[in-house]
N, C-alpha and C positions, 0 to 999 in steps of 0.2 A: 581769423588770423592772417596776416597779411604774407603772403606768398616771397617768401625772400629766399635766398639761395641756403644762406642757415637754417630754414624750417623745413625747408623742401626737404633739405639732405638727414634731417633729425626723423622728421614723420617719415620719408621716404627708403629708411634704411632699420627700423623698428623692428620688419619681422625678421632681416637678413644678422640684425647684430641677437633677437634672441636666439636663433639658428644656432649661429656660433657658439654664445655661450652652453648648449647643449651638446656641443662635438665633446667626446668622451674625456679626451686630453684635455680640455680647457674646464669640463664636469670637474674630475677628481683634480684638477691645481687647486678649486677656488675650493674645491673640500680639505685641500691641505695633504692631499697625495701627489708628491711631485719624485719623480725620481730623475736623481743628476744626469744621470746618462743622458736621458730625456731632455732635461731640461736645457743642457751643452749646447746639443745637437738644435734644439729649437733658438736660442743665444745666435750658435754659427748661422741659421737661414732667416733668419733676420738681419745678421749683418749683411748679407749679399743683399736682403731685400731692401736697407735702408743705403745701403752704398747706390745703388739702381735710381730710388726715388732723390737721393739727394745728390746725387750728379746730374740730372736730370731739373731738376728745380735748380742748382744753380747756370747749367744749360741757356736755361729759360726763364733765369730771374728779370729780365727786363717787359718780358711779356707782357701785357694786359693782366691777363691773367693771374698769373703767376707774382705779379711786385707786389700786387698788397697785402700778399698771404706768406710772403720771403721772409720766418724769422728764422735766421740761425742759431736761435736761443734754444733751439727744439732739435737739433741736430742729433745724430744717436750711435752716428758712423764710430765717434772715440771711445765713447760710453761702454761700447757695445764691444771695442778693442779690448779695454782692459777687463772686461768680463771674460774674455775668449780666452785673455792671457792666465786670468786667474784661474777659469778650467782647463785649458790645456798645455800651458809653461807660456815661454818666449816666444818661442819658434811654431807658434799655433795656429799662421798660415799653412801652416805643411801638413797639419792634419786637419782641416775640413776641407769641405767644399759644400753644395749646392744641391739638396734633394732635389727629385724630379721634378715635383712641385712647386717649389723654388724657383726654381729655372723655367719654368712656363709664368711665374709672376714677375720675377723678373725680368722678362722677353718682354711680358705684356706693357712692365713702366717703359721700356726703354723705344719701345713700338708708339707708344701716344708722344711720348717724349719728342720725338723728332717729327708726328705726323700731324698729332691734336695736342700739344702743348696745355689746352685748358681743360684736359681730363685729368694731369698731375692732379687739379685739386681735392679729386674724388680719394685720389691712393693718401694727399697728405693730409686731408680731414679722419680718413679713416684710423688711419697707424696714428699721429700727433696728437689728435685729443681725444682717444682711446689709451693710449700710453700716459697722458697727464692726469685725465680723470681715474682712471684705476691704479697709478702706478705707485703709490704706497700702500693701498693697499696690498695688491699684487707682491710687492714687495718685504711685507710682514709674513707673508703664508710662506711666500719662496724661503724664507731665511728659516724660517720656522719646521717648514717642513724637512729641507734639506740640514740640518743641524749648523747652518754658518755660522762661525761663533769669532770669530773676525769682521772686518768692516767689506769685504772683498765679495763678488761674485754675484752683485746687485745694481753695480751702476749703472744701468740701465735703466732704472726707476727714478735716477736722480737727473731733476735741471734745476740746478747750480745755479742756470743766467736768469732764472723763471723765479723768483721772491712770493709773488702771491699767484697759486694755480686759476684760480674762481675771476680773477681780473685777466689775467691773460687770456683767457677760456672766453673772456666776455669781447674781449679786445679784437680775438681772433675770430669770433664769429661775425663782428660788426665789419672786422677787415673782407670777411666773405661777401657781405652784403654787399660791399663797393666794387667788386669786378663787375666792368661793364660784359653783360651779359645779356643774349636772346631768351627767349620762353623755350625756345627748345633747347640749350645750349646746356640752360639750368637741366631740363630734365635730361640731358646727355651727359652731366655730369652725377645725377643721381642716377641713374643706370653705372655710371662707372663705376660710383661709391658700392653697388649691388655685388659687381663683380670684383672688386678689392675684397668683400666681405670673403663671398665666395673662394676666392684664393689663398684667403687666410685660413681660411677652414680647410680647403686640401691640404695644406702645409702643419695644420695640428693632427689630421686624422694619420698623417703619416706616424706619427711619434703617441699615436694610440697605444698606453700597455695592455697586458694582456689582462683581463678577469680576474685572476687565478693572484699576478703579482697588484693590483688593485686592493683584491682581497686583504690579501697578505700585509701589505704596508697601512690599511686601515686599520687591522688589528693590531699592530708595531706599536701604531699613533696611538689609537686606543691606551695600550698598556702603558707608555710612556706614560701621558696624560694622568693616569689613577695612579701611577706611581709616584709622582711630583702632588699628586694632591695626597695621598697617605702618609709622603713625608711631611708636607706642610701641616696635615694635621696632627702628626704624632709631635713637633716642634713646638705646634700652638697648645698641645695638653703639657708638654715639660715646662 
């Protein structure tokens, strides 16, 4: 397989993204145990963490680097507003801010940002086509698990400017391919994509519930679940 900055960063990020998907908080989402509180709170440090990466990219959208990989079609900063507003009212700057963890990943974009400009790519490979390829699904469990029954509290999973996922995805990795780049450069940006993983993962283990309410919300789910199917079947015998 020929050695491109899109392979590098696919095979070279394998064992750090299944990692991730085994942090506890990220286990029980994709099982469909999400609890809001939880979930607000990880909404709010993501906004800090997508405001960081996308000041920073446009910063340095003339870059090398950074131009052929500039779509603002992927942006997440507003997306990510009106989700905050629909968990926390209007005024939903005034209640968050920045876990600790948080704030050491977004030190870290804002530190390449002005020092190695062509390491954004690793933080926006990792969040932008992590976000597209999962994020309907991600987005049926969330609504599902948390009982949303309005259109609100999701838009974050929606791009709007983005019509076909699978083209974009294709588009954007080919856009990777064209940064002129060194052999070490590429692998200094797989090392980065390592440590984006890695920071993503501090920032769910922080918002780890506990056992006990794990528990608790599985069996909820559970009951739910056989109750909508004893009704549907008592429906289907009338």
């Amino acid at each position: 397989m020929v050695n491109t900055l899109a392979n590098e960063l696919r095979e070279g990020t394998t064992k750090s993204h299944s990692m991730a998907e085994n942090v506890s908080f990220v286990k029980s989402f994709l099982g469909g145990v999400v609890d809001k509180k939880s979930y607000r709170k990880l909404v709010a440090n993501l906004y800090f963490v997508y405001c960081a990466i996308e000041e920073e990219l446009f910063s340095n959208k003339d870059h090398p680097a950074i131009k052929p990989i500039y779509f603002t079609e992927l942006n997440r900063k507003d997306s990510l507003s009106e989700d905050l507003n629909y968990y926390y009212g209007s005024d939903w700057l005034n209640f968050i801010e920045p876990s600790p963890a948080t704030k050491i990943y977004v030190d870290r974009i804002h530190t390449i940002g002005h020092k190695q400009p062509e390491l954004l790519v690793a933080h926006a490979y990792t969040r932008y086509l992590g976000d597209l390829s999962g994020g309907q699904i991600l987005k049926k469990i969330a609504r599902g698990a948390m009982n949303l029954s309005d259109s609100g509290g999701t838009k974050f999973y929606d791009f709007d400017q983005i019509k076909d996922d699978k083209l974009f995805k294709d588009q954007y990795r080919a856009a990777l391919d064209m940064i002129p780049l060194s052999d070490v450069q590429i692998q200094n940006i797989v090392s980065e994509a390592n440590i984006s993983f890695t920071l993503n993962m501090k920032v769910f283990e922080e918002l780890n519930s506990s056992s006990l309410k794990i528990i608790t919300m599985l069996i909820v789910n559970t009951i739910q679940k056989f109750k909508a199917k004893y009704k549907s079947t008592l429906a289907a015998v009338d």
